[in-house]
C-alpha positions as CSV (number, residue, x, y, z in Angstrom):
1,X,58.1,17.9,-1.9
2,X,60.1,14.6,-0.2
3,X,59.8,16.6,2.9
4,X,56.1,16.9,2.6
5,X,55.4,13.6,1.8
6,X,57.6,11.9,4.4
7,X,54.7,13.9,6.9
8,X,51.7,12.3,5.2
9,X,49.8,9.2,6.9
10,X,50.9,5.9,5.9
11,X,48.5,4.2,3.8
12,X,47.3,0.7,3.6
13,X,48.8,-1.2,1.0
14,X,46.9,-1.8,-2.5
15,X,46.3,-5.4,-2.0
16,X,43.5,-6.4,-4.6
17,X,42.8,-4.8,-7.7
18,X,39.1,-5.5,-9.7
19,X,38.4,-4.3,-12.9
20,X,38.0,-0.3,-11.6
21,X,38.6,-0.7,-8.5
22,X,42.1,-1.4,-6.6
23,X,41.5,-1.8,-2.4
24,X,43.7,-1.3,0.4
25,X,43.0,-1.9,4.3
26,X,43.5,-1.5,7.7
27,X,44.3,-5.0,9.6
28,X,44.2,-8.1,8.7
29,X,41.2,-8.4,6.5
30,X,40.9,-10.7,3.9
31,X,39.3,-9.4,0.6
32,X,36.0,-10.8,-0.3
33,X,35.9,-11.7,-4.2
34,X,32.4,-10.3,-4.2
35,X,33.7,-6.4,-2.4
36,X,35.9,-5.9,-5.8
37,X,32.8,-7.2,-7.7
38,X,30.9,-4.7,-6.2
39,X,33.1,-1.3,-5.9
40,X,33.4,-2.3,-9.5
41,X,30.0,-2.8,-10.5
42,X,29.4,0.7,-8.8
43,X,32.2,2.4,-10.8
44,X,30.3,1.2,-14.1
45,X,26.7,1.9,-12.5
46,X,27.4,5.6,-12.2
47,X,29.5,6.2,-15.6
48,X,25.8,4.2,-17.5
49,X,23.8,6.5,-15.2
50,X,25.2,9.5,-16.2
51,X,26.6,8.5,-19.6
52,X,30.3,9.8,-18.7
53,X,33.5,7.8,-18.6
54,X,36.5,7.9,-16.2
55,X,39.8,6.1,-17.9
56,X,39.4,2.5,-17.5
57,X,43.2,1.6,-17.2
58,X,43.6,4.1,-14.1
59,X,42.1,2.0,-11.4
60,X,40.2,4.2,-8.5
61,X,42.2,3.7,-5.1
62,X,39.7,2.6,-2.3
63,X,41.1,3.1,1.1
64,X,39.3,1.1,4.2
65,X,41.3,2.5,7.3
66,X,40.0,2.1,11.3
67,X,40.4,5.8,11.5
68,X,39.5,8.8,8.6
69,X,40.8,11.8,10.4
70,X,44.1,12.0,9.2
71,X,42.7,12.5,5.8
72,X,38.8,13.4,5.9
73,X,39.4,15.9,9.1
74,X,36.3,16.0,10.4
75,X,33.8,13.9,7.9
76,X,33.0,10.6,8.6
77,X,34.0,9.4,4.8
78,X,35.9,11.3,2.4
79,X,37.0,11.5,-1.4
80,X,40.4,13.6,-1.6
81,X,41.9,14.2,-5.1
82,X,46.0,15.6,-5.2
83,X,48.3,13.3,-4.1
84,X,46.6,10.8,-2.7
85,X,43.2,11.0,-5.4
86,X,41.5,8.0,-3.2
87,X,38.3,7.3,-1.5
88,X,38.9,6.9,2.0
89,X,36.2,5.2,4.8
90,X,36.6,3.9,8.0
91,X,36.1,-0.1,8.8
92,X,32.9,1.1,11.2
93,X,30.9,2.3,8.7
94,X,31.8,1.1,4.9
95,X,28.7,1.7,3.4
96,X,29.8,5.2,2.9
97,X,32.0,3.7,0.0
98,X,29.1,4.2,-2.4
99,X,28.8,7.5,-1.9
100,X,32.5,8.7,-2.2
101,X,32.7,6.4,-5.1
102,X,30.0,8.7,-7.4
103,X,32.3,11.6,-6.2
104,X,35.4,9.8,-7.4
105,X,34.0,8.8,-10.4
106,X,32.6,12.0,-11.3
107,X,35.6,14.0,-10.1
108,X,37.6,12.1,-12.7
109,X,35.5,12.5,-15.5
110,X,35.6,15.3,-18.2
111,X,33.0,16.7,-15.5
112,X,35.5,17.1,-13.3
113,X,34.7,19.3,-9.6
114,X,31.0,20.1,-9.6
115,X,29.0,22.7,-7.5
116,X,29.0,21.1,-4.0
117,X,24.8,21.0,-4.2
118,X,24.8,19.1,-7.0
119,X,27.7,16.9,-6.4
120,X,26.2,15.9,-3.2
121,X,22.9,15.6,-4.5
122,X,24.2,12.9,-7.2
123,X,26.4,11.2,-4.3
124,X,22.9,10.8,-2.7
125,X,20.8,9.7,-5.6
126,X,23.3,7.3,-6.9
127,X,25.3,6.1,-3.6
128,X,22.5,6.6,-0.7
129,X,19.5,6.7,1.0
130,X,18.1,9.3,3.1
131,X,15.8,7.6,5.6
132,X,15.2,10.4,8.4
133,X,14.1,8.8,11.9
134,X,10.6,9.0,13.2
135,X,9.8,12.7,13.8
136,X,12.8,14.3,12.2
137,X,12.1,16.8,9.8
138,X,14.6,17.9,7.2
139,X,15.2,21.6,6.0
140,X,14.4,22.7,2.5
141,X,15.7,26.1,2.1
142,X,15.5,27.5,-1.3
143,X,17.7,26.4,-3.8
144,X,19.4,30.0,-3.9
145,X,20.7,29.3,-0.7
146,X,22.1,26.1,-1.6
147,X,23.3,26.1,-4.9
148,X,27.4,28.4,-5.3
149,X,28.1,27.4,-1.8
150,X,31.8,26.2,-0.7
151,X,30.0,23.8,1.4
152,X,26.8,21.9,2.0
153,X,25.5,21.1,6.1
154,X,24.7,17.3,6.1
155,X,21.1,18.4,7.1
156,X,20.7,19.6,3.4
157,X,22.0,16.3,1.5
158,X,18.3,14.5,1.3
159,X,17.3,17.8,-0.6
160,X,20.3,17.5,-2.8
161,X,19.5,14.2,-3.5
162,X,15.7,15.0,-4.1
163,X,16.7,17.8,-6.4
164,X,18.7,15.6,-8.8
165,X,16.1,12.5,-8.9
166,X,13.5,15.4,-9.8
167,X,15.9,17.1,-12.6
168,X,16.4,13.7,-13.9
169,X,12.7,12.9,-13.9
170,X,11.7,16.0,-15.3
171,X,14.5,17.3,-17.8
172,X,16.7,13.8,-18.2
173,X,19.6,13.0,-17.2
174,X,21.5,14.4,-20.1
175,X,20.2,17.4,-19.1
176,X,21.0,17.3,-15.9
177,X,24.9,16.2,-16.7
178,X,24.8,19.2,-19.7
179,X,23.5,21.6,-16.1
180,X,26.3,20.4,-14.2
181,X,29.1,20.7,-17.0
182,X,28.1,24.4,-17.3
183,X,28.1,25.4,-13.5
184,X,31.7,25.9,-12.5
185,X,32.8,25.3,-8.8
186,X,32.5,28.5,-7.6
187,X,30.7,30.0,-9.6
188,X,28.1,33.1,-7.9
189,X,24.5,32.2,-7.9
190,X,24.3,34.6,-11.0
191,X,26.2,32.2,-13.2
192,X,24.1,29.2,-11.6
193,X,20.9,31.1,-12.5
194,X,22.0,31.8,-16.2
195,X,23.0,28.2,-16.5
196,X,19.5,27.0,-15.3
197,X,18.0,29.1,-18.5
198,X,20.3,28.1,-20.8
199,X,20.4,24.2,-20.2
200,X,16.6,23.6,-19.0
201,X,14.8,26.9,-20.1
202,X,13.8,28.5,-16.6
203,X,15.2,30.8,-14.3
204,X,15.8,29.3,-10.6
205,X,13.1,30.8,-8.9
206,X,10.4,28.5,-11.6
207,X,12.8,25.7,-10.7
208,X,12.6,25.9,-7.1
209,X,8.7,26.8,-7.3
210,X,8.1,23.4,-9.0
211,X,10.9,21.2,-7.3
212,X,9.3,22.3,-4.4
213,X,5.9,21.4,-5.3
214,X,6.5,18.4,-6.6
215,X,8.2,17.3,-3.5
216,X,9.7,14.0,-4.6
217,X,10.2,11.2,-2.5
218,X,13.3,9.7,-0.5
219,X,14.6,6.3,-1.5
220,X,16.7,3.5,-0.9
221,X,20.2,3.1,-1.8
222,X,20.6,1.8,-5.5
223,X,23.9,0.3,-5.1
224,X,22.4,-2.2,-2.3
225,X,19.0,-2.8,-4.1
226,X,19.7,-2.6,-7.3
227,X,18.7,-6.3,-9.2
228,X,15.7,-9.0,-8.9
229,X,13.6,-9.6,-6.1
230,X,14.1,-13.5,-5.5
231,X,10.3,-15.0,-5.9
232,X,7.6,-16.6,-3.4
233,X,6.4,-19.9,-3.1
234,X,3.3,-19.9,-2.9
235,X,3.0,-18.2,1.1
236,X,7.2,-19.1,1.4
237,X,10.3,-17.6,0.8
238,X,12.6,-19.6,0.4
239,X,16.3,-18.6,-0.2
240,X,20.1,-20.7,0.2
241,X,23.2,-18.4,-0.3
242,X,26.7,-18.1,0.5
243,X,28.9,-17.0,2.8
244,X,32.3,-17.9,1.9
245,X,34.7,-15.4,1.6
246,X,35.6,-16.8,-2.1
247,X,32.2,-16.4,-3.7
248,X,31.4,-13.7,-6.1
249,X,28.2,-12.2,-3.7
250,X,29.9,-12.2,-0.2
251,X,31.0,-8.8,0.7
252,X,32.9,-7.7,3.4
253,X,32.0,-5.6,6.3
254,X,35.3,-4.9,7.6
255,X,33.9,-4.6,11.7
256,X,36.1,-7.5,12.2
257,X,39.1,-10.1,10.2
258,X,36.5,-12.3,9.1
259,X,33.4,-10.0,9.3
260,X,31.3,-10.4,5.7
261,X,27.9,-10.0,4.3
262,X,25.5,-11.7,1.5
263,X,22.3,-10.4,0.7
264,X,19.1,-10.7,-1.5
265,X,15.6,-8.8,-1.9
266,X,12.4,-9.9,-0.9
267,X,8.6,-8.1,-2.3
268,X,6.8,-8.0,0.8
269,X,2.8,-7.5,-0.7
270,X,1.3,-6.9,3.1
271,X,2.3,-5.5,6.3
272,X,2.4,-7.8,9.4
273,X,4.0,-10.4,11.2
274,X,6.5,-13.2,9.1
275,X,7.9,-16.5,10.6
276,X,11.4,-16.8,10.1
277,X,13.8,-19.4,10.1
278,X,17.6,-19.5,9.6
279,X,19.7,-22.7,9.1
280,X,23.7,-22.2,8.8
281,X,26.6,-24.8,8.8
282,X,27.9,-21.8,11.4
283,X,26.9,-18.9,13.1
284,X,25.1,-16.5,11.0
285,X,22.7,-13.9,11.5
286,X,19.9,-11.7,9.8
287,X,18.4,-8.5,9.4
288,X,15.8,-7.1,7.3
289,X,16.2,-3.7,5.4
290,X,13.7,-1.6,3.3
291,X,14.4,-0.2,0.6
292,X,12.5,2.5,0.9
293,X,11.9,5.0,3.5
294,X,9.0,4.1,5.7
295,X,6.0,6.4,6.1
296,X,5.5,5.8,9.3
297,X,9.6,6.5,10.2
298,X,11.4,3.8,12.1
299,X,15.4,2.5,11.7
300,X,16.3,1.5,8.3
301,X,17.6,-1.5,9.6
302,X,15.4,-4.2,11.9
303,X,16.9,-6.8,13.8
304,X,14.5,-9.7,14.3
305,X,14.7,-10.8,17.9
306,X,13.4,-13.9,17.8
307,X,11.7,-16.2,14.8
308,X,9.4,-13.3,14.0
309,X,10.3,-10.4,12.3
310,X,7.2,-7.3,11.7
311,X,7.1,-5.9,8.4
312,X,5.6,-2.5,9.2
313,X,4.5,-1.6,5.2
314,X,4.8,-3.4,2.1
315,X,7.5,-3.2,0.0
316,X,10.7,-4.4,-1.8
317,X,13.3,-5.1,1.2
318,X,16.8,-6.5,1.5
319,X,17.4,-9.9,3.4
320,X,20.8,-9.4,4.5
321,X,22.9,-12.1,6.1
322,X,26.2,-11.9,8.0
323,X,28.6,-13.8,9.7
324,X,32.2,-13.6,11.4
325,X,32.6,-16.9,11.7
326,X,35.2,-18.3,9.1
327,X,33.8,-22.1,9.2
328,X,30.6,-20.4,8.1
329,X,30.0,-20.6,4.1
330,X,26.4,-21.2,3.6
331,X,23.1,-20.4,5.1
332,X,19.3,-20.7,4.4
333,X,16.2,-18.8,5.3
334,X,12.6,-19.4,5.1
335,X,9.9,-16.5,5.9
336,X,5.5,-17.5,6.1
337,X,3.5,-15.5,7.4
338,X,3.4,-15.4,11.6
339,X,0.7,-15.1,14.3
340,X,-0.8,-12.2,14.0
341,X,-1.1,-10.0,17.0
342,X,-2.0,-11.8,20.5
């Protein structure tokens, strides 16, 4: 056993523990108060969700490492129980946190390993969105083929997610948890199929006939807009916030040492063009981000490019504000309605 663990990756030391949630990282990064806040505030979102319970004095490891392979192989992000039992993603993308940490959460629960469907498709609900670009359609094969697998293709995670938000809307979300308690990893679809009748009181081929039909939609990621819109002014939105490392709302975003984020959400009632204008003690920037997946497609995320960003449908959306500046630590943002089209 020495001799095996001698040949693992070194791991970043646990340098900040929350209240769930203990962090390590890659680099010289200093730890936002508001990144434990959150990874914490997730940990609790999914156990109320679901109405299950990990032990609160065994802290869920969070590893944020420039490079995955060692331990995801060839995933971009990656919960691994045994002897490490952490969440690993890399600095590049750590949004993926949210989604490992509903698989780490459940994992340690009485739940324990689910069928890889369903555990992807409460990853999704509770830790994602699925926004597909313009013009890309997703497969929806039936639910035979997807349910008692050893693995799920990325391509099939929206319909994961989808099938959970429906169950949940349909049967409850006890229901759905009492669904996944009875369907062992592994288990053939035959055991799935009894489990469907016993739990919600049709066989799989109803299910998938009315999932199907139903067709529900795609949405944004709960663990980023989750909360209150902040109000208009009349035609203005106004908002001040902060970007110091030390307050309980800045996370970080791990691209770079000093590399950290703040947001809030805005109701847009119309589509068209908004007047923007950002004031920092620093350098600071902004980006707008549904929270919702458009109609019409488009990136989730828009960059303004000047003073004027185009809201393309109405909506809630998330202001988001960043910063790797270390003298930066507040900023403040006005948005009117803009010229409309020349």
């Amino acid at each position: 056993m020495v001799g095996l663990l001698g040949c693992q990756p070194h791991l970043p030391e646990l340098e900040a523990n929350g209240e769930r949630v203990a962090v390590g990282v890659h680099g010289e990064v200093e730890l936002c108060a508001g990144t434990l806040r959150a990874f914490d505030e997730q940990v609790s979102m999914v156990e109320t969700e679901l109405g299950i319970t990990r032990d609160p004095d065994e802290p869920l490891r969070v590893y944020v490492v420039d490079d995955t392979a060692p331990w995801c192989k060839d995933v971009m992000a990656c919960y691994i129980g045994g002897w490490v039992d952490a969440t690993f993603v890399p600095s590049y993308a750590p949004r993926s946190v949210w989604h490992e940490l509903v698989h780490q959460v459940v994992s340690g629960s009485d739940l324990g390993m689910t069928d890889r469907f369903l555990s992807e498709g409460l990853a999704g609900t509770l830790g994602d969105d699925w926004c597909p670009p313009a013009g890309t359609q997703w497969p929806q094969p039936p639910l035979s083929q997807l349910l008692a697998q050893d693995d799920v293709a990325y391509e099939h995670y929206p319909r994961a997610a989808q099938l959970v938000d429906y169950l949940r809307q349909e049967h409850g979300t006890p229901a759905l948890v009492r669904l996944i308690d009875c369907i062992e990893r592994g288990d053939p679809i035959e055991a799935v199929d009894q489990c469907m009748e016993t739990v919600l009181g049709i066989d799989l081929t109803t299910l998938d006939e009315q999932f199907s039909e139903a067709a529900p939609p795609l949405h944004g990621n709960p663990a980023l807009c989750g909360g209150d819109p902040v109000p208009w002014q009349s035609d203005t939105w106004v908002h001040e916030a902060m970007l110091a490392c030390g307050d309980d709302e800045v996370i970080n975003t791990f691209r770079s040492p000093h590399g950290r984020e703040t947001a809030a959400l805005v109701d847009f009632a119309e589509a068209g063009s908004y007047e923007v204008t950002l004031e920092s003690d620093g350098d600071a920037t902004l980006e707008i981000e549904p929270c919702f997946c458009l109609e019409q497609g488009g990136e989730l995320l828009h960059r303004p490019l000047s003073n004027i960003i185009g809201v393309g449908q109405p909506g809630r959306y998330r202001i988001v504000f960043r910063t790797d500046d270390p003298a930066t630590t507040r900023v403040r943002v006005s948005v009117r309605p803009g010229p409309g089209p020349s």
